[in-house]
Rosetta silent file (secondary structure, phi, psi, omega in degrees, C-alpha in Angstrom):
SEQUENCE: XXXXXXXXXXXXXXXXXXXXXXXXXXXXXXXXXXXXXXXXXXXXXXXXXXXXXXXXXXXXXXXXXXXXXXXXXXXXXXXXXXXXXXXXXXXXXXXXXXXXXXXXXXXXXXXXXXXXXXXXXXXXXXXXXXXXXXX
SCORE:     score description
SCORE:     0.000 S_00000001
   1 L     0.000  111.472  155.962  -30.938   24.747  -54.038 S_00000001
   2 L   -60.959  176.191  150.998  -29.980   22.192  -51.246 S_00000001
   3 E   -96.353  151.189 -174.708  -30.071   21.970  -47.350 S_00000001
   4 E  -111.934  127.336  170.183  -26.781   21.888  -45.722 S_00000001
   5 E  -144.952  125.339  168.059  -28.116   19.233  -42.516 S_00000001
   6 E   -95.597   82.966  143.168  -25.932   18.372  -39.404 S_00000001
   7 E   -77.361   84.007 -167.024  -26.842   15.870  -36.501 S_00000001
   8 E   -71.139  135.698 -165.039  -24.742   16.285  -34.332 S_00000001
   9 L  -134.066  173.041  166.471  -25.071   13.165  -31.184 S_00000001
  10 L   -57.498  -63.578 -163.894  -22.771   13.568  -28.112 S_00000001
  11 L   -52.800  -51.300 -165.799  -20.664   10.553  -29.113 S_00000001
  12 L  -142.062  145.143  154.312  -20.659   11.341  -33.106 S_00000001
  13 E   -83.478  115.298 -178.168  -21.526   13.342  -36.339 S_00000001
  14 E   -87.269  -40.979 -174.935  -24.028   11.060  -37.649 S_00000001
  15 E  -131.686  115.572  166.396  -25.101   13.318  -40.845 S_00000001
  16 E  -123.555  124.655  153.852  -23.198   16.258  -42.324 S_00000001
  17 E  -175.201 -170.742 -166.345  -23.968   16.555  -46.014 S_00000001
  18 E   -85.981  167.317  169.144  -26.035   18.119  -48.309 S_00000001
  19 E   177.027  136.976  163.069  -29.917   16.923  -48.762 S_00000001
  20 L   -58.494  -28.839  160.559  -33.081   17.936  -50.287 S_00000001
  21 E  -147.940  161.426 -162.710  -35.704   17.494  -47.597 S_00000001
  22 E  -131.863  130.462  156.887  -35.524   16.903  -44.287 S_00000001
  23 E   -95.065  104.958 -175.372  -38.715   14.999  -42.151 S_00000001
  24 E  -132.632  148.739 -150.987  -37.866   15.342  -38.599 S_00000001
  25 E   -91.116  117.155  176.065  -40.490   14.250  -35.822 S_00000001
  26 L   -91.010  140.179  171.585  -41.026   17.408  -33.679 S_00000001
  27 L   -57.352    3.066  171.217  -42.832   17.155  -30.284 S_00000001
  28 L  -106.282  -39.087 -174.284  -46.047   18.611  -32.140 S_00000001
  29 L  -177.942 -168.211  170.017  -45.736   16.291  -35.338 S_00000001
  30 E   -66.388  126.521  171.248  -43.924   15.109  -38.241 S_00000001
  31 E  -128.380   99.246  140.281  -42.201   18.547  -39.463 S_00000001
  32 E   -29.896   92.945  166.224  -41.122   19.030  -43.410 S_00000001
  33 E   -99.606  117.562  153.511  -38.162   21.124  -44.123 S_00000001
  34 E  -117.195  155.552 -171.937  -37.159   22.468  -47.694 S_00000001
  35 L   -42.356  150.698 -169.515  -34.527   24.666  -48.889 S_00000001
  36 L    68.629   81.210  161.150  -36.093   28.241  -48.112 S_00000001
  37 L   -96.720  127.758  147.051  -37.641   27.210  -44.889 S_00000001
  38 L     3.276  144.309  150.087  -38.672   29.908  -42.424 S_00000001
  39 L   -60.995  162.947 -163.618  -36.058   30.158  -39.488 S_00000001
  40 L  -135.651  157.050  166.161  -36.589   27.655  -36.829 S_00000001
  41 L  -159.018  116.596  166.803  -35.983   26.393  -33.314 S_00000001
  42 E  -141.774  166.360  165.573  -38.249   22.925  -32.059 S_00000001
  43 E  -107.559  143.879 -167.860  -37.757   20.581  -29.838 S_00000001
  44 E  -115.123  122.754  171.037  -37.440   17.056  -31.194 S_00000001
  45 L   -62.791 -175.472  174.840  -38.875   13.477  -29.822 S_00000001
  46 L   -76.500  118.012  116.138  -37.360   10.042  -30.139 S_00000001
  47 L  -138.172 -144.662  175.267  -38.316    9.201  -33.322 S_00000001
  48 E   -95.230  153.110  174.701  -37.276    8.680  -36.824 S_00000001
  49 E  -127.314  137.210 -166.870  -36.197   11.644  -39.299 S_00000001
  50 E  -121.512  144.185 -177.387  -35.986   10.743  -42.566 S_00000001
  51 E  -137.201  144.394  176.787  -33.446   12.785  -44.914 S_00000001
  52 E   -86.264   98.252 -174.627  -33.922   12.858  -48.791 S_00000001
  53 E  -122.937  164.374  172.348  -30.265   12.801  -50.644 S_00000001
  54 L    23.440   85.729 -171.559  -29.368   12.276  -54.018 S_00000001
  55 L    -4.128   36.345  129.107  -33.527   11.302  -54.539 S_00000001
  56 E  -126.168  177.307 -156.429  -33.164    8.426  -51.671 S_00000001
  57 E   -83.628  156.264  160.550  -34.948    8.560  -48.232 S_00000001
  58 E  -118.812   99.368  178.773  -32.482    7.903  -45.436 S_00000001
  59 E   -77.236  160.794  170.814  -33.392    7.079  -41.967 S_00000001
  60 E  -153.556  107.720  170.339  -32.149    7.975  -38.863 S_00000001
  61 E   -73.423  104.045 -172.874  -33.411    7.024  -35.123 S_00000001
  62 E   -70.804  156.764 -178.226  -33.203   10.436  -33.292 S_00000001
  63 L  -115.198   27.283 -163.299  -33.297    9.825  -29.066 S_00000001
  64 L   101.599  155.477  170.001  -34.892   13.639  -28.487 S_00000001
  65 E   135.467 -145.015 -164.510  -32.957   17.057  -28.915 S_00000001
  66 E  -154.354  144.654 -166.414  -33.348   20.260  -30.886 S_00000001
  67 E  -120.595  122.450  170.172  -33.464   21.406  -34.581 S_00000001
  68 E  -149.260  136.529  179.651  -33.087   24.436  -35.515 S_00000001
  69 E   -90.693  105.983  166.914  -33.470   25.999  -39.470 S_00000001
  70 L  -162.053  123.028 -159.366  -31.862   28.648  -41.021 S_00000001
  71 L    68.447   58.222 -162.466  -30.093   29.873  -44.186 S_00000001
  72 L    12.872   54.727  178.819  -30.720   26.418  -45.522 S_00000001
  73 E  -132.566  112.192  133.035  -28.820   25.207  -42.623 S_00000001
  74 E   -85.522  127.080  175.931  -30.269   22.322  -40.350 S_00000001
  75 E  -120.657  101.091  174.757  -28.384   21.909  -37.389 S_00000001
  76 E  -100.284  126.174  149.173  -29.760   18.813  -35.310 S_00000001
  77 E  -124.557  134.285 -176.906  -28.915   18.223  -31.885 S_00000001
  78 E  -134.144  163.997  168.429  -29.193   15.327  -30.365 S_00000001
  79 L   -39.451  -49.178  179.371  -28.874   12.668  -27.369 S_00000001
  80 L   179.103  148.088 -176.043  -28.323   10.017  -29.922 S_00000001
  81 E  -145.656  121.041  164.809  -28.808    9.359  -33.374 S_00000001
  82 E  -110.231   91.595 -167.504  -28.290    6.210  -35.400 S_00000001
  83 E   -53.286  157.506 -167.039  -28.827    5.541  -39.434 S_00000001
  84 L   -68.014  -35.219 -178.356  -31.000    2.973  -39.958 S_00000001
  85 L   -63.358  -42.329  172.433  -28.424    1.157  -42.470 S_00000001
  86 L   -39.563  -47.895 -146.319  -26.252    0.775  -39.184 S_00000001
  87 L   -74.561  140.564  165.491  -28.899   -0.617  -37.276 S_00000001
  88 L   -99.796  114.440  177.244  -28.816   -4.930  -37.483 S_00000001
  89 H   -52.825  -58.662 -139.284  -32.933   -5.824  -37.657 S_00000001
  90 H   -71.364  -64.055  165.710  -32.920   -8.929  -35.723 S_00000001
  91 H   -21.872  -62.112 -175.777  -31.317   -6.781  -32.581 S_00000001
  92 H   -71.716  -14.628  170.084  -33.926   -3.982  -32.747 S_00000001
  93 H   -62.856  -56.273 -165.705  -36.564   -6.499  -32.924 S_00000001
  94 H   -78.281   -5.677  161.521  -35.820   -8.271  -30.266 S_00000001
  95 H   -64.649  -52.084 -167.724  -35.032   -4.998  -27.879 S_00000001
  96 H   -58.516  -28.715  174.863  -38.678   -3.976  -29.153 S_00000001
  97 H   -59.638  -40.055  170.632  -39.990   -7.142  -27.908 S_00000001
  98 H   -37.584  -61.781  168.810  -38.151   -6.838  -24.921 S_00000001
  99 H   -50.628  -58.289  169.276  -39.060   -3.325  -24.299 S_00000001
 100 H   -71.386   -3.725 -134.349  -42.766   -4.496  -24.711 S_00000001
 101 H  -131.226  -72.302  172.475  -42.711   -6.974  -22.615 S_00000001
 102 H   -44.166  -50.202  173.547  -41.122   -5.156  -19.793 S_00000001
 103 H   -70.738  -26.686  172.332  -43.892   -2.590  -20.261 S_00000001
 104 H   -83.975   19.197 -168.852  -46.431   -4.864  -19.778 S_00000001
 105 H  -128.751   -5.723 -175.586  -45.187   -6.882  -16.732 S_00000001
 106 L   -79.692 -177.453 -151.487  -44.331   -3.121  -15.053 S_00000001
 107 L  -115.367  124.523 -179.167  -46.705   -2.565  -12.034 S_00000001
 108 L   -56.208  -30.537 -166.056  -48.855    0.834  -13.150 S_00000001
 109 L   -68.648  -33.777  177.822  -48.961    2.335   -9.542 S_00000001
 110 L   -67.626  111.574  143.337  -44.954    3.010  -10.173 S_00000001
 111 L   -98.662    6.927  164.753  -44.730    5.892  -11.910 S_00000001
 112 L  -106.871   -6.975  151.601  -41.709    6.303  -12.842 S_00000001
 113 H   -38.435  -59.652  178.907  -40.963    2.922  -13.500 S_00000001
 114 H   -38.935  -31.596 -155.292  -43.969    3.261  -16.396 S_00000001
 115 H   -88.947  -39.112 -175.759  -42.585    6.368  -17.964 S_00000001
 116 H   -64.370  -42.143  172.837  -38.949    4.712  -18.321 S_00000001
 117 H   -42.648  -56.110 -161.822  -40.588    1.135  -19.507 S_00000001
 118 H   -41.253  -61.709 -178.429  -42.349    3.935  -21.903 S_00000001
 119 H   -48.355  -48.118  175.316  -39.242    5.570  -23.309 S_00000001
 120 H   -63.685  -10.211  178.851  -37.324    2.226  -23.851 S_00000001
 121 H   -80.047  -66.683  167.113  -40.343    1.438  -25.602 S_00000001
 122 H   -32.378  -77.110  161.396  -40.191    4.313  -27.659 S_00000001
 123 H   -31.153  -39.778 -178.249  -36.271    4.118  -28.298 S_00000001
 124 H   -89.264  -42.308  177.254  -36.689    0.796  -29.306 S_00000001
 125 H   -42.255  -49.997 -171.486  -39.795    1.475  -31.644 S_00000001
 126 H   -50.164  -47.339 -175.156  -37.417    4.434  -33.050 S_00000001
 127 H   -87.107  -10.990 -169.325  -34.505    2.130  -34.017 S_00000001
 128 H  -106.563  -17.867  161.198  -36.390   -0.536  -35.328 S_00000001
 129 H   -71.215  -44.313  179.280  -38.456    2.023  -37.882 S_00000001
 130 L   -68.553  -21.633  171.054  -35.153    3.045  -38.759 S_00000001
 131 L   -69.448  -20.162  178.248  -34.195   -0.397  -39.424 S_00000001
 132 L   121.937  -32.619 -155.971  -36.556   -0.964  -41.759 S_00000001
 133 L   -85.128   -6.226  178.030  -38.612   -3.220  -39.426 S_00000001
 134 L  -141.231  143.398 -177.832  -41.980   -1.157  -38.810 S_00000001
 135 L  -118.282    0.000    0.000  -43.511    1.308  -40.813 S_00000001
């Protein structure tokens, strides 16, 4: 028995297809879904989700959104989503460098500067695990 799993992004359907497991990084943890899963609702961080098809792993850098499980049906929505085979490594490095860089030169007493340096940090970490480039 598969999963039927959707991501749905504004912009695009990144993943419609069938798959055996699903990893997708929940704001509590890493969360495993297999066919018969409990029903579901989470909320989902930026990171990577990994989907198992035809026995290989597939990444994908999620930007945030919501998951929800049911009738072996994942339905992901999200902000943005990108497979990692899309992604070009040398780009996503050099945003993550960027991105670090930026956080360390922002001035701490700003706090909302810090939280956005944070996210782009985050966003960039996200695409470049999906790339392949961090584990």
């Amino acid at each position: 028995m598969a999963l039927t799993v959707r991501v749905i992004a504004p912009d695009k359907t990144v993943w419609d297809s069938e798959a055996e497991e699903v990893i997708l990084p929940s704001t509590t943890g890493q969360l495993g879904i297999l066919a018969g899963h409990a029903p579901l609702l989470t909320a989902l961080d930026i990171g990577v989700m990994r989907v198992r098809a035809d026995k290989e792993w597939v990444p994908i850098a999620l930007m945030g959104g919501f998951a929800e499980v049911d009738s072996n049906e994942v339905i992901i929505l999200v902000n943005g989503a990108e497979r990692g085979d899309a992604i070009d490594l040398a780009k996503a490095q050099a945003a993550y460098q960027e991105a670090e860089t930026h956080l360390s030169e922002v001035d701490t007493e700003d706090k909302s500067a810090t939280i956005q340096a944070r996210q782009s940090l985050k966003r960039a970490r996200a695409k470049l695990q999906a790339a392949g480039g961090l584990k």
